[in-house]
N, CA, C and O atoms as a DFTB+ gen file, in Angstrom:
676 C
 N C O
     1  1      23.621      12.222       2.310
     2  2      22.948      12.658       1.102
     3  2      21.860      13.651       1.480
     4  3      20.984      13.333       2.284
     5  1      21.894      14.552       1.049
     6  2      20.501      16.016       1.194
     7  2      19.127      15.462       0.868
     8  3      18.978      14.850      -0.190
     9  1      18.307      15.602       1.545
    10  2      16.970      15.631       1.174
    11  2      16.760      15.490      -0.371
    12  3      17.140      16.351      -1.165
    13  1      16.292      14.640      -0.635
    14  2      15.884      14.697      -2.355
    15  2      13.588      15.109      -2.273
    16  3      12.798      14.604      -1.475
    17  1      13.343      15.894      -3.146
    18  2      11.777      15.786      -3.388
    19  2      11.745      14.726      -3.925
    20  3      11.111      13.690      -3.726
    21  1      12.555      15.075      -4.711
    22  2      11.400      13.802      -5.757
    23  2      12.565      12.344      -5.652
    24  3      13.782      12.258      -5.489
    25  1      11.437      11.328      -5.843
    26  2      12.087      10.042      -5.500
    27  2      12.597       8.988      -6.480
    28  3      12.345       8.920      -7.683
    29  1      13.357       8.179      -5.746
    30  2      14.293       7.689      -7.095
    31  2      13.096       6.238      -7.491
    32  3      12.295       5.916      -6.613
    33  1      13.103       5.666      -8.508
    34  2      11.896       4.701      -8.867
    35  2      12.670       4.012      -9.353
    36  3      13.493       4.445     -10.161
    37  1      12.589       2.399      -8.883
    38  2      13.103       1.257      -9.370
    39  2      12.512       0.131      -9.240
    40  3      11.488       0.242      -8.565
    41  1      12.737      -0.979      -9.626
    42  2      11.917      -2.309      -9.463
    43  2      13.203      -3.669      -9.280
    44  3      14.301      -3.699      -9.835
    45  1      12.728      -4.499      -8.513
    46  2      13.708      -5.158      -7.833
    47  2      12.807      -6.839      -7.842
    48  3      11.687      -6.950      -7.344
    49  1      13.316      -7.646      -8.288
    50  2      12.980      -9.011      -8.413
    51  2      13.066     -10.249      -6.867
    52  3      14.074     -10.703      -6.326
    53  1      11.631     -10.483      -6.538
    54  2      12.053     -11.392      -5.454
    55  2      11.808     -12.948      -5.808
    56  3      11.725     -13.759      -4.885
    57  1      11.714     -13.287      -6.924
    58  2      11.962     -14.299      -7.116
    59  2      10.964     -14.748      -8.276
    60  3      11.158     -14.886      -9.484
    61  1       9.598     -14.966      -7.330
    62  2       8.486     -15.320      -8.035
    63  2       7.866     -14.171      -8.852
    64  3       7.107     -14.603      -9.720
    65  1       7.999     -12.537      -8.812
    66  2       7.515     -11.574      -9.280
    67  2       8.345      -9.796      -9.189
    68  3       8.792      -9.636      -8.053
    69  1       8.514      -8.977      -9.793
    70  2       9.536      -7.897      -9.046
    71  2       8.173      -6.802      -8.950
    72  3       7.188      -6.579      -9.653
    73  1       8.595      -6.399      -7.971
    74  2       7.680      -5.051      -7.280
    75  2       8.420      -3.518      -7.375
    76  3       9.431      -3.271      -6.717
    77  1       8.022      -2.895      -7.941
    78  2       7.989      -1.339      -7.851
    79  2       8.222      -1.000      -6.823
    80  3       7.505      -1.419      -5.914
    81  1       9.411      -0.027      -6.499
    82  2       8.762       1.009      -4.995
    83  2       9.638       2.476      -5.853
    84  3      10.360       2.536      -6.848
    85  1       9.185       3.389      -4.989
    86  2       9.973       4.798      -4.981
    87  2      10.728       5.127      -3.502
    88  3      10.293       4.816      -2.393
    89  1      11.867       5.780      -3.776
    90  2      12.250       5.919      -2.175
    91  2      13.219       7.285      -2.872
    92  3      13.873       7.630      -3.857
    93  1      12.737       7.713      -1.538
    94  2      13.320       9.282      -0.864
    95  2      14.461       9.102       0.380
    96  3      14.475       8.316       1.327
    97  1      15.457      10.219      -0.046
    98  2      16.430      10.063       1.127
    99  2      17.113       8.424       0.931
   100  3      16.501       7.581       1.588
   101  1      18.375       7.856       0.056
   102  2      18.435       6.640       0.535
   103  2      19.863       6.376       1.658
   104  3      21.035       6.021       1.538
   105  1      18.874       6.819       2.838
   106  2      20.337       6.898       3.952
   107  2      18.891       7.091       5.120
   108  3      17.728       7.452       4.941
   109  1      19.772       6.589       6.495
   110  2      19.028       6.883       7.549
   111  2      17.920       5.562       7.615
   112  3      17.689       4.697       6.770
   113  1      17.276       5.807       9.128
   114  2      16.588       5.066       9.452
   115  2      15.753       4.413       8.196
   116  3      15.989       5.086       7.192
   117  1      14.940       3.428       7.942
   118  2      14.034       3.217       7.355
   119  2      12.489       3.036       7.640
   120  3      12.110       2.434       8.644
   121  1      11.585       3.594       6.694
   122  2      10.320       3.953       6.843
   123  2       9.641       2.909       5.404
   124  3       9.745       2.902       4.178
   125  1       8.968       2.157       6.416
   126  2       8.207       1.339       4.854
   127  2       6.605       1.473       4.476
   128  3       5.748       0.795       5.042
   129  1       6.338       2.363       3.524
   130  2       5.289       2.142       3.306
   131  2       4.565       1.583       2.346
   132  3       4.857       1.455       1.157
   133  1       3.321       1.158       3.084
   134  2       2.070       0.582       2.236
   135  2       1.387       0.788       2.220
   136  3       0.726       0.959       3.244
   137  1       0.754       1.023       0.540
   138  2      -0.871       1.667       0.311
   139  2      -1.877       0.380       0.414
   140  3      -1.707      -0.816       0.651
   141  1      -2.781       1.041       0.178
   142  2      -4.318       0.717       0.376
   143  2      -4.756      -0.198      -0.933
   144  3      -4.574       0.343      -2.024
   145  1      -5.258      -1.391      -0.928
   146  2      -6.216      -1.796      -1.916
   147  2      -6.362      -1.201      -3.325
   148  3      -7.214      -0.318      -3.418
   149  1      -5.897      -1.423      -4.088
   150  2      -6.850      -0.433      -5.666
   151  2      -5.825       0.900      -5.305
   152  3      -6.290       2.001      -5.601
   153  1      -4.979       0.879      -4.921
   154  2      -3.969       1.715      -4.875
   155  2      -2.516       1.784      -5.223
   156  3      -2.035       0.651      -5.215
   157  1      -1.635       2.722      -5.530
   158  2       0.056       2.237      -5.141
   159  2       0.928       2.944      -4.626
   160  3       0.590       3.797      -3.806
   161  1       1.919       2.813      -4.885
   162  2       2.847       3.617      -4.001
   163  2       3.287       5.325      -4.364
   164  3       4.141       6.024      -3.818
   165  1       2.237       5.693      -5.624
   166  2       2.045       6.827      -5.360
   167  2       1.341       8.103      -4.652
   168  3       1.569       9.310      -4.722
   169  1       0.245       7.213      -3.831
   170  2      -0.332       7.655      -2.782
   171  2       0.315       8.690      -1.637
   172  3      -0.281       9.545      -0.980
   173  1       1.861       8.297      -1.614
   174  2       2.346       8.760      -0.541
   175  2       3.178       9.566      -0.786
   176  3       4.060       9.879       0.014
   177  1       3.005      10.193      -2.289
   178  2       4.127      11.565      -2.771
   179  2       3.823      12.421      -2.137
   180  3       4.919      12.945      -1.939
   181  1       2.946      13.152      -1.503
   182  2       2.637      14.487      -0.930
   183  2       3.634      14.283       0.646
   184  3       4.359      15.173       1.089
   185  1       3.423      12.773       1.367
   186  2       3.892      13.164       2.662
   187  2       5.057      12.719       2.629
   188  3       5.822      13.009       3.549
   189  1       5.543      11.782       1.402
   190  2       7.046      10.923       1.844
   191  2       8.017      12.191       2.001
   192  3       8.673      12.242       3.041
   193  1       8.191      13.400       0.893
   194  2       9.303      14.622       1.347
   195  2       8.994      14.913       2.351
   196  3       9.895      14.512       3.087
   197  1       8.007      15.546       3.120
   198  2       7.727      15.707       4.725
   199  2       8.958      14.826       5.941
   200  3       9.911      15.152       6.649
   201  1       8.066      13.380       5.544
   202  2       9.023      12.258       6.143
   203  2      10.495      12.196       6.009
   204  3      11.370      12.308       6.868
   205  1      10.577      11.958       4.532
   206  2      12.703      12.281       4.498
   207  2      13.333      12.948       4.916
   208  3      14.529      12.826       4.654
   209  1      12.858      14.116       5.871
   210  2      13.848      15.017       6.457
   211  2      14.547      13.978       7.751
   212  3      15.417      14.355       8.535
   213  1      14.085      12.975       7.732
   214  2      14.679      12.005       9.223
   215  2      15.125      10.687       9.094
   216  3      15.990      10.129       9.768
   217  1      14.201      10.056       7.804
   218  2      14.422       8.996       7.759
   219  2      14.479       8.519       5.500
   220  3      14.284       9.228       4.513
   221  1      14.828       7.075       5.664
   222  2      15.038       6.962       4.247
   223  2      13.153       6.243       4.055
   224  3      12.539       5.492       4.812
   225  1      12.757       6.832       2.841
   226  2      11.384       6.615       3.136
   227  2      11.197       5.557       1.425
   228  3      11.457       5.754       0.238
   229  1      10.672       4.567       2.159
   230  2      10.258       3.536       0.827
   231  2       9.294       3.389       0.655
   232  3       8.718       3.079       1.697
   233  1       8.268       3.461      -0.705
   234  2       7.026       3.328      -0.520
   235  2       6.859       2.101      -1.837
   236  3       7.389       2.426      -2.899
   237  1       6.344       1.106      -1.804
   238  2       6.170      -0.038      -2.151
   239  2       4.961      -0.502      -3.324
   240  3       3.789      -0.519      -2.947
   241  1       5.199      -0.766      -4.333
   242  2       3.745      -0.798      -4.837
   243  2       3.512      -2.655      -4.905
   244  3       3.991      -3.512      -5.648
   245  1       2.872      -2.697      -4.136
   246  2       2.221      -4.382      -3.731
   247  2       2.263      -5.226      -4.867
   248  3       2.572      -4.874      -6.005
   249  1       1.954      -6.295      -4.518
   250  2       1.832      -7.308      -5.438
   251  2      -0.201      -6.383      -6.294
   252  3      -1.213      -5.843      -5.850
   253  1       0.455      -6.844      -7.790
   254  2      -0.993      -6.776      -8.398
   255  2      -1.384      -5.157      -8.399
   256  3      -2.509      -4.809      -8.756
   257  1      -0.386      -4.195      -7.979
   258  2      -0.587      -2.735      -7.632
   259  2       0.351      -2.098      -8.583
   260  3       1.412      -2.630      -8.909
   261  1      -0.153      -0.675      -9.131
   262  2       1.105       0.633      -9.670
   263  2       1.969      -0.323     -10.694
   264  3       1.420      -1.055     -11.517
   265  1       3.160      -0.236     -10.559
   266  2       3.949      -0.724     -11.561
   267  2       4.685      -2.309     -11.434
   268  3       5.539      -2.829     -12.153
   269  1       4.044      -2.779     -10.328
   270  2       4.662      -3.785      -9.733
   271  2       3.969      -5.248     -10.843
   272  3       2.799      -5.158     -11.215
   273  1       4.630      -6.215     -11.171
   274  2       3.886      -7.165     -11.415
   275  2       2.503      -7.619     -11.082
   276  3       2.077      -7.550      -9.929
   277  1       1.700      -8.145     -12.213
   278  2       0.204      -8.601     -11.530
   279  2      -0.332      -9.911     -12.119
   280  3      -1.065     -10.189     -13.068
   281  1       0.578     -10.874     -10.815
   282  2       0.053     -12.384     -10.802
   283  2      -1.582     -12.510     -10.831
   284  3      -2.298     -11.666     -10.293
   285  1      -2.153     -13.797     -11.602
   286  2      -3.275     -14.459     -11.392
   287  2      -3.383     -14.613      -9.846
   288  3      -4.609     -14.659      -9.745
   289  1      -3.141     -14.668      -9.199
   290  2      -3.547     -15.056      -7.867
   291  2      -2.172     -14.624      -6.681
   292  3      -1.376     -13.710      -6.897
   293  1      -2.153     -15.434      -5.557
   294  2      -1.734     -14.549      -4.613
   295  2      -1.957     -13.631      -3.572
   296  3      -1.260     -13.485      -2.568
   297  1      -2.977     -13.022      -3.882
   298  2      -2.987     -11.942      -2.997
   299  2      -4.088     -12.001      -1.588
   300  3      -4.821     -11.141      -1.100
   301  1      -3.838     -13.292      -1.254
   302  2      -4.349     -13.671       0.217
   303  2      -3.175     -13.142       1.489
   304  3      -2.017     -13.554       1.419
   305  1      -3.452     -12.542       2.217
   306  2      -2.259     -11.735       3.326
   307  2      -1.090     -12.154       3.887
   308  3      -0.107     -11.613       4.394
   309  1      -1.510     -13.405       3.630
   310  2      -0.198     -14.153       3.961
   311  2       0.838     -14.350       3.051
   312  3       2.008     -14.545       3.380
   313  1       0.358     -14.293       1.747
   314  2       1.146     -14.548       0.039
   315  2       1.683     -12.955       0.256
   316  3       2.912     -12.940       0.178
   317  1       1.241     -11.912       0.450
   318  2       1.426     -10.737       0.379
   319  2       2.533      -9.879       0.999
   320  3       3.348      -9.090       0.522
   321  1       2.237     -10.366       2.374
   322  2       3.546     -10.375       3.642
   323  2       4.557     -10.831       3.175
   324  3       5.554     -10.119       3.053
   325  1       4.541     -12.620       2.658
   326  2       5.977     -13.014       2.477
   327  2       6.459     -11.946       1.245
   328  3       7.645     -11.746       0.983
   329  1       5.193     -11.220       0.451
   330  2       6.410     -10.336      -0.790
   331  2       6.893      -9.323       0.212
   332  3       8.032      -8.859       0.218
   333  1       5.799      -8.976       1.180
   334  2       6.707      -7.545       1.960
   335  2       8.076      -7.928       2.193
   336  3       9.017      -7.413       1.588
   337  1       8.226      -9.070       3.300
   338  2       9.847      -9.461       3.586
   339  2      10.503      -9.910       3.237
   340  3      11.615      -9.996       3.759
   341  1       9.942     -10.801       1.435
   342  2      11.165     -10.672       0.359
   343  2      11.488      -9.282      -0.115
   344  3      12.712      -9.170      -0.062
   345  1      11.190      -8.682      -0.351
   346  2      11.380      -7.344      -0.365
   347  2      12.262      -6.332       0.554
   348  3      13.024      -5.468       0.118
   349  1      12.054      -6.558       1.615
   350  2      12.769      -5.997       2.355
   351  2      14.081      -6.426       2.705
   352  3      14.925      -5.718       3.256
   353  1      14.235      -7.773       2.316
   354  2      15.416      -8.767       2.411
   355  2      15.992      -8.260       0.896
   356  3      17.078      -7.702       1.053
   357  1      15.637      -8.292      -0.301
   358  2      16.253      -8.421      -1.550
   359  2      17.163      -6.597      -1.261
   360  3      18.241      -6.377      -1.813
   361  1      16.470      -5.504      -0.337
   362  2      16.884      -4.729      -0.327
   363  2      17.682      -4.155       0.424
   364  3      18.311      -3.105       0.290
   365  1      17.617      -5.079       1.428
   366  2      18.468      -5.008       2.522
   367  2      17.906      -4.077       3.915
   368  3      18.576      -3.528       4.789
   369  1      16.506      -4.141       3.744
   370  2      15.970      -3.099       4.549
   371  2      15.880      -3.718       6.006
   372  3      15.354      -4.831       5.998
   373  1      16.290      -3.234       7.325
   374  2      16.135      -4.103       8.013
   375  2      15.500      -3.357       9.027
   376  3      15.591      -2.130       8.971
   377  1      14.784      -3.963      10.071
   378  2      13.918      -3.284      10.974
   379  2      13.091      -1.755      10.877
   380  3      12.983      -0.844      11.697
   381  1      12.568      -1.930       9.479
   382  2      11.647      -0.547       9.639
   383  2      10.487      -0.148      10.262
   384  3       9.851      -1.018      10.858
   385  1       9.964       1.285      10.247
   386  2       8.750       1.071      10.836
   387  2       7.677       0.950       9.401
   388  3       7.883       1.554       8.349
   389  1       6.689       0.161       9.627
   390  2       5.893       0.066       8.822
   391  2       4.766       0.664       8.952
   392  3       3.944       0.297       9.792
   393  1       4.549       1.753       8.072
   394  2       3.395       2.469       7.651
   395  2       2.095       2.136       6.662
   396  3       2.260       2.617       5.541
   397  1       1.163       1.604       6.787
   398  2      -0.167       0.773       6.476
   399  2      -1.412       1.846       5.880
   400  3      -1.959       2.502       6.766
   401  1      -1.747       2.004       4.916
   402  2      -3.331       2.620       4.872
   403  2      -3.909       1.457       4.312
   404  3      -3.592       0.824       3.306
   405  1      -5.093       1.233       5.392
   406  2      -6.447       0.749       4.743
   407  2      -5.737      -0.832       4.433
   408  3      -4.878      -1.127       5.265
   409  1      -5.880      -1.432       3.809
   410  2      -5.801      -2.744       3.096
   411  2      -4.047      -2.584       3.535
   412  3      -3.984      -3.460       4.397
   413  1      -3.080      -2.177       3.473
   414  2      -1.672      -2.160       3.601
   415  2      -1.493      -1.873       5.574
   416  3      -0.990      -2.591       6.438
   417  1      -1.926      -0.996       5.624
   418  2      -2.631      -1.525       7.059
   419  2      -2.470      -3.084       7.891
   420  3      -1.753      -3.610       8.742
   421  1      -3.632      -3.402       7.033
   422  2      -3.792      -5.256       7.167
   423  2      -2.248      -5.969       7.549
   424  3      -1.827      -6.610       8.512
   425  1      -1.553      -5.409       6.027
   426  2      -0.531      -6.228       5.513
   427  2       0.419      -5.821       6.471
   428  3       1.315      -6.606       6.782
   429  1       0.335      -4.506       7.071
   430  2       1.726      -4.407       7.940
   431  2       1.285      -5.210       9.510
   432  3       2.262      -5.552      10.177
   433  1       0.252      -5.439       9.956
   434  2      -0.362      -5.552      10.826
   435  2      -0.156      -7.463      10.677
   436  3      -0.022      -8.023      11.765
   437  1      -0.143      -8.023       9.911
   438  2       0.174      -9.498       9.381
   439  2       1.712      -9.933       9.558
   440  3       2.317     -10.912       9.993
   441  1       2.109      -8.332       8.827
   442  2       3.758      -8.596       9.064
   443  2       4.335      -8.682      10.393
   444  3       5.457      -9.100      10.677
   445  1       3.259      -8.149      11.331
   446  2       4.084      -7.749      12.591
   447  2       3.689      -9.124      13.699
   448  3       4.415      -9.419      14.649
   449  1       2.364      -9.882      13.339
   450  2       2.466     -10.995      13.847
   451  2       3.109     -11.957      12.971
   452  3       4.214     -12.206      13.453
   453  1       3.025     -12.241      12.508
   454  2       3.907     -13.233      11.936
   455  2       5.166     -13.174      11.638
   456  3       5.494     -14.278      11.204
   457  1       6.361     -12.190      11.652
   458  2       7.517     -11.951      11.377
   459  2       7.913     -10.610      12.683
   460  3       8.543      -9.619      12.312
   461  1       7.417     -10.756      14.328
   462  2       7.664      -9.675      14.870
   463  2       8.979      -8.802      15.415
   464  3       8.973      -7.813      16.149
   465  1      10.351      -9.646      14.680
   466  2      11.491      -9.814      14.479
   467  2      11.886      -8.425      13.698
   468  3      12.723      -7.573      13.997
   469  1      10.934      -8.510      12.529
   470  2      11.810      -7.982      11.485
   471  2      11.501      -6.271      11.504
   472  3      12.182      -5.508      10.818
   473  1      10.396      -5.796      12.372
   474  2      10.272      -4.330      11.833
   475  2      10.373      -3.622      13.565
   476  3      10.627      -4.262      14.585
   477  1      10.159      -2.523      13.486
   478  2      10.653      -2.025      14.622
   479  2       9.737      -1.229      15.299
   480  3       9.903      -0.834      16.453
   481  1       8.373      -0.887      14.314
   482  2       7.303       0.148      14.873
   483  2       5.959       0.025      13.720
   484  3       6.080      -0.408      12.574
   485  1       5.010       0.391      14.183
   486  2       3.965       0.279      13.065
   487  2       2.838       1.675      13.610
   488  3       2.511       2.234      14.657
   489  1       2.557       1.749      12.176
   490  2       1.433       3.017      12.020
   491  2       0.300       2.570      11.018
   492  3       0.486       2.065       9.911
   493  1      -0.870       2.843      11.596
   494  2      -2.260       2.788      10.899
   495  2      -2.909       3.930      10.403
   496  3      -3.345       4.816      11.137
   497  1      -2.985       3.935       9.186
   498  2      -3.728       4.800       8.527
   499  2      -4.872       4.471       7.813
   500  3      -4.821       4.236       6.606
   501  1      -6.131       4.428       8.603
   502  2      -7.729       3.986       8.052
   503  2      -7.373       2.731       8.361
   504  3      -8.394       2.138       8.012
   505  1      -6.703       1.975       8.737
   506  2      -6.193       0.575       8.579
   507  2      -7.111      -0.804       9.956
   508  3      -7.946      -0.694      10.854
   509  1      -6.466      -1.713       9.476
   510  2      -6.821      -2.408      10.714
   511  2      -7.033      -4.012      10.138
   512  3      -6.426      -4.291       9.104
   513  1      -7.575      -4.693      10.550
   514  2      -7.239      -6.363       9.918
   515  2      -8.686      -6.336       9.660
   516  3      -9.550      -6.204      10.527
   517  1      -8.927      -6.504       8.099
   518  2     -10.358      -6.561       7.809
   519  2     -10.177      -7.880       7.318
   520  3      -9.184      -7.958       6.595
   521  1     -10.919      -9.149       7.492
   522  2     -11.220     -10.082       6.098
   523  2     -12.697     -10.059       5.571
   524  3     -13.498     -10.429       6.430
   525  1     -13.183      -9.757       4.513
   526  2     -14.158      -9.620       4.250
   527  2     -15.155     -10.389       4.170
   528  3     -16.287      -9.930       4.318
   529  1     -14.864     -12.188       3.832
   530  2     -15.513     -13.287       3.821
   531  2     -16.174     -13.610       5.196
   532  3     -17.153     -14.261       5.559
   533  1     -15.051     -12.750       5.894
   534  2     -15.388     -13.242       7.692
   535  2     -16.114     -12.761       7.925
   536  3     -16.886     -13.549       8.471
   537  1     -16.749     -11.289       7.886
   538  2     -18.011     -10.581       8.171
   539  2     -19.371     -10.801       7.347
   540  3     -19.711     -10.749       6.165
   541  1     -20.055     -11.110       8.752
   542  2     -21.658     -11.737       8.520
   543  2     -22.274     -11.058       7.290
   544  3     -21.946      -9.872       7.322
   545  1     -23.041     -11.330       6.210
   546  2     -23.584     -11.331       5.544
   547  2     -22.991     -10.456       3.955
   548  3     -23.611      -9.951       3.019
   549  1     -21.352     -10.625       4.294
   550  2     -20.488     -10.026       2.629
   551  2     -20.207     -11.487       2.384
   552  3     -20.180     -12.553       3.000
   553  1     -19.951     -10.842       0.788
   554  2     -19.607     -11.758      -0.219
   555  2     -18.590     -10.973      -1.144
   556  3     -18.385      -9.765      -1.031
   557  1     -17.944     -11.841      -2.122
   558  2     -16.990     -11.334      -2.603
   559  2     -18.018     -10.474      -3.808
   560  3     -17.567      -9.371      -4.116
   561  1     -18.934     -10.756      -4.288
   562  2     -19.959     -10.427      -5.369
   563  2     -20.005      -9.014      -4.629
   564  3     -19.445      -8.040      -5.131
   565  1     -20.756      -8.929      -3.305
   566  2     -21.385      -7.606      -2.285
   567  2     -20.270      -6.508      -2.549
   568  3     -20.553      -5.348      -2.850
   569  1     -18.752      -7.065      -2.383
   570  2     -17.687      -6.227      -1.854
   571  2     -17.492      -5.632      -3.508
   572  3     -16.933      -4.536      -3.478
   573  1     -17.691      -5.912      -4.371
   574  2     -17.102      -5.943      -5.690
   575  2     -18.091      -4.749      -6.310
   576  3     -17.706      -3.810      -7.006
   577  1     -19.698      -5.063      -5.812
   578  2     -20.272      -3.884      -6.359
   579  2     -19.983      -2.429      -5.358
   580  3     -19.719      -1.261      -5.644
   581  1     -20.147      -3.035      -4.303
   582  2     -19.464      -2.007      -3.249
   583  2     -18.521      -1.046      -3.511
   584  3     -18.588       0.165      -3.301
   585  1     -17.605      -1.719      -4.006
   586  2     -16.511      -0.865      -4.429
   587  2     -15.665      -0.606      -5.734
   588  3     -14.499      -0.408      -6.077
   589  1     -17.049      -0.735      -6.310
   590  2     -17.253      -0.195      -7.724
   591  2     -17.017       1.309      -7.982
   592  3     -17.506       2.073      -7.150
   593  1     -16.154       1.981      -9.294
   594  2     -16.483       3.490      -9.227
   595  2     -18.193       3.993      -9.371
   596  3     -19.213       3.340      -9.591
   597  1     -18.018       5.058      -9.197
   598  2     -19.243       5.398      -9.360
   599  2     -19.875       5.549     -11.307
   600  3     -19.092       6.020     -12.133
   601  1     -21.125       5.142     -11.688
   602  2     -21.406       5.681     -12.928
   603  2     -21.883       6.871     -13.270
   604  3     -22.729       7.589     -12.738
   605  1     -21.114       7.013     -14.404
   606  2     -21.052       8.183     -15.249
   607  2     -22.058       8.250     -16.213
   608  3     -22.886       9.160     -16.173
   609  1     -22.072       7.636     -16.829
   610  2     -22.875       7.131     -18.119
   611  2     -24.485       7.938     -18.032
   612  3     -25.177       7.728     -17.035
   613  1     -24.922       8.727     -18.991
   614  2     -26.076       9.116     -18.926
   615  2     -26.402      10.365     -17.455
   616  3     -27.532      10.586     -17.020
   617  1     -25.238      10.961     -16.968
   618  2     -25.370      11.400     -15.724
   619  2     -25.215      12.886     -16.089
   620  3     -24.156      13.371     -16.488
   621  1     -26.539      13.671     -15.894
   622  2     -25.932      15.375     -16.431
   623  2     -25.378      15.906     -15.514
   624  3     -25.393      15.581     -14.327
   625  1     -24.598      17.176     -16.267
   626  2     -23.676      17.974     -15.355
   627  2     -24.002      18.165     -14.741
   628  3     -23.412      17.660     -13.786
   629  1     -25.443      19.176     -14.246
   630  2     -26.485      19.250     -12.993
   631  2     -26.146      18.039     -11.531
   632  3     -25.918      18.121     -10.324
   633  1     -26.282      17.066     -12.487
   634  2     -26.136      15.741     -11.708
   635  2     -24.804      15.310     -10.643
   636  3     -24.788      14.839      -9.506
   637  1     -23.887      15.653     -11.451
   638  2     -23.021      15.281     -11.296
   639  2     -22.360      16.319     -10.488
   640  3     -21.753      15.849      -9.525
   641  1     -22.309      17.547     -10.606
   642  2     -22.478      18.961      -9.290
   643  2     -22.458      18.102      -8.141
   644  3     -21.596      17.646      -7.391
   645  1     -24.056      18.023      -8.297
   646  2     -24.570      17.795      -6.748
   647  2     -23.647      16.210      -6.388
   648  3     -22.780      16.121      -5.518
   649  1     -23.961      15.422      -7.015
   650  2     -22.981      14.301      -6.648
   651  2     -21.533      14.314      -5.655
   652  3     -21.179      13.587      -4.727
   653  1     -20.872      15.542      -6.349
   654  2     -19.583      15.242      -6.000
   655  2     -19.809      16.586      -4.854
   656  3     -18.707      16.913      -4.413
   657  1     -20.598      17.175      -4.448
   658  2     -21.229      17.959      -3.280
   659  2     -21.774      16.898      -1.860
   660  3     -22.152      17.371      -0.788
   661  1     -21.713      15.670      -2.117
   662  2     -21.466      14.904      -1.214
   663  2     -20.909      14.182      -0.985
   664  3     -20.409      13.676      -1.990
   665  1     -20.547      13.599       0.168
   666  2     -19.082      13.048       0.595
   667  2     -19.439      11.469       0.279
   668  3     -18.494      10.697       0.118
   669  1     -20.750      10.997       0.192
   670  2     -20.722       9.093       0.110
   671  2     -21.650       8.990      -0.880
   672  3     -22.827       8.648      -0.764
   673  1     -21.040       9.313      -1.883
   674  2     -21.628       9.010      -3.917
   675  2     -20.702       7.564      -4.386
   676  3     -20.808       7.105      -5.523
């Protein structure tokens, strides 16, 4: 099958919830990716055509992410993983390399100890095994204003210039 740009979008049921992905190229090696936290699997439209010239490229939108179902709960790394490799099982994907930003990162990095069977290579992007409870003096309250958008409200244009003229607003 030729290079496709744009990717085919479907959603696929693993039992307890069905997850979204998009995939490019569906032939050839497989490439699995995962976004970041507060993100989904559209993150990775600019590089997945890049990627499909080699391989079949899947990009995943997580539990609670993009178009995918969003359970009350779950989303501790280990609940998360087992959706990665129901997922990859419901699709038949077998030994990919797994591609991680940031928070998906984590999750491929979880997948690879705990299931080091099933994938074949891993890549970090901003990534790495964060738990947040574990580091001295956060809280889930700390992390929440933390990574809050920024406010708008009452903010003049003047303001808001210079704002986005620096890189940590």
């Amino acid at each position: 099958m030729a290079n496709i740009k744009y990717p085919l979008e479907n959603k696929i049921d693993i039992g307890n919830l069905e997850l979204s992905y998009r995939q490019w190229k569906p032939a050839g090696r497989a490439v699995l990716l995962l976004h970041g936290l507060a993100s989904n699997a559209r993150i990775w439209d600019l590089l997945a055509p890049i990627l499909s010239k080699n391989s079949t490229i899947i990009a995943l939108d997580q539990r609670g992410h993009g178009k995918s179902d969003k359970p009350d709960s779950g989303y501790d790394f280990s609940t998360v993983t087992d959706d990665v490799v129901a997922f990859m099982n419901a699709l038949g994907i077998s030994n990919p390399i797994v591609v991680g930003h940031s928070w998906g990162g984590s999750v491929a990095l979880c997948l690879a100890a705990k299931y080091p069977d099933l994938i074949s290579g891993l890549c970090f992007i901003d990534g790495g095994l964060i738990e947040i409870s574990r580091m001295p003096g956060n809280s889930l309250e700390k992390a929440l204003i933390n990574m809050a958008p920024p406010r708008w409200e009452g903010v003049s244009a003047s303001d808001v210039r210079e704002r986005l003229k620096r890189r940590n607003w």
